[in-house]
C-alpha positions in Angstrom: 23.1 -51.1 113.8 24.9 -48.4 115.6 26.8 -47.7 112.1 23.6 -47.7 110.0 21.8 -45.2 112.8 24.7 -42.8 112.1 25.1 -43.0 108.1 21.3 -42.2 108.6 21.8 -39.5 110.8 24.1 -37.6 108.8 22.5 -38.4 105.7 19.1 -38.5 105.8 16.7 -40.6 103.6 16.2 -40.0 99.7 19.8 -41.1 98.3 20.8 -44.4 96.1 21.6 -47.7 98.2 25.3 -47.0 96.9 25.7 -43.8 98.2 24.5 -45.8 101.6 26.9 -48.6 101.0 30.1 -47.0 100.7 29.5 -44.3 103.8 28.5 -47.8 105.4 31.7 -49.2 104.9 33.4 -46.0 106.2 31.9 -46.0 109.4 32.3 -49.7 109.6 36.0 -49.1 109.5 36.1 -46.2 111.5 34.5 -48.4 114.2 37.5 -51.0 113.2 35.1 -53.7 112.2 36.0 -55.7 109.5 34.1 -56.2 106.5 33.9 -57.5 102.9 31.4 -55.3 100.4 29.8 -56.7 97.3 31.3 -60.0 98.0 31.0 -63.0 95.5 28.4 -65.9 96.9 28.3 -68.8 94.9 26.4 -71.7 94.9 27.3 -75.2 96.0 25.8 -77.8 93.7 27.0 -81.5 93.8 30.5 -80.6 95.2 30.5 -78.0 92.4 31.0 -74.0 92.6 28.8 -71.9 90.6 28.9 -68.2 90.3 25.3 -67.3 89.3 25.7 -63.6 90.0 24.9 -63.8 93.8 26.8 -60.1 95.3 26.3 -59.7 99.3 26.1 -55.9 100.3 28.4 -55.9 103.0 29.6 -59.0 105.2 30.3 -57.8 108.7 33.3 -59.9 110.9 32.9 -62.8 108.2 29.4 -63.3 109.9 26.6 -61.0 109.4 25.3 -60.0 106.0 23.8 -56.2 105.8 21.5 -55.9 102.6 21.0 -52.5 102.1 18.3 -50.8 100.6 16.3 -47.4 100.0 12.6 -48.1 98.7 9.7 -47.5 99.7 9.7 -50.3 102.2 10.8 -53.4 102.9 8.7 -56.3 101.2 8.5 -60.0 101.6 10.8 -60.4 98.7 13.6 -58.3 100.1 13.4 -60.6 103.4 13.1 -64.2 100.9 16.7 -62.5 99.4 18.4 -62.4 102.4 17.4 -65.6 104.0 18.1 -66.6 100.2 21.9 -65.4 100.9 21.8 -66.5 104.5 21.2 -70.6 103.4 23.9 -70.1 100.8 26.5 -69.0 102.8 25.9 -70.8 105.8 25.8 -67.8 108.3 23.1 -67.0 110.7 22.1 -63.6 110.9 21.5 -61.1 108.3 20.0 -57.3 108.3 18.2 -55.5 106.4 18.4 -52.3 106.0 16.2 -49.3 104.2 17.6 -46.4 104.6 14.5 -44.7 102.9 12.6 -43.8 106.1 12.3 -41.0 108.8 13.5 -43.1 111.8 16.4 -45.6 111.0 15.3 -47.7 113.6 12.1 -48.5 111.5 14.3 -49.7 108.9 16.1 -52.5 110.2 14.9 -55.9 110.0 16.8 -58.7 111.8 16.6 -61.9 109.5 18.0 -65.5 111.4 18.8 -68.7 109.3 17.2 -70.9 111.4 19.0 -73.8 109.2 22.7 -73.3 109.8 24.3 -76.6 109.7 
């Protein structure tokens, strides 16, 4: 969150969720966090792989997914996605993040997969 707080600091709201992204990752690795961005999920069907298309943001330590976004707010389908990509993948926490607000604090939403196996 600490990362997010300063990309918003510097930045400010108002830019695209890829501007966000890639200062993300930069301040991720400048706090020497690892990280994977737009990283392949597919789908598990039947012992079977599928790539449907599924991209997660940015996967932090192989075990937290940040979605980012700058709208408006967040809605109820932006939280459905990530717990969406949270039972795919099998991890447990996930954040979301808009970056289109005043206060970055406001725009961070903690999401847990109450169904990891």
């Amino acid at each position: 969150m600490g990362a997010a707080i300063e990309v918003h600091k510097t930045l400010g709201p108002g830019l695209l969720e890829s501007a966000y992204e890639q200062c993300m990752c930069h301040e991720l690795g400048l706090r020497g966090l690892s990280f994977e961005r737009q990283k392949e999920l597919p789908v598990s069907y039947k012992g079977m792989k599928l790539n449907c298309g599924y991209r997660l943001d940015i996967v932090v330590e192989k075990a937290i997914i940040l979605e980012l976004k700058s709208c408006d707010k967040i809605e109820a389908i932006h939280r459905a996605q990530l717990l969406t990509y949270l039972k795919i993948s099998g991890l447990s926490l996930g954040l979301l993040l808009n970056f289109n607000v005043p206060i970055m604090r406001d725009g961070i939403v903690r999401i847990v997969n109450k169904f990891v196996e």
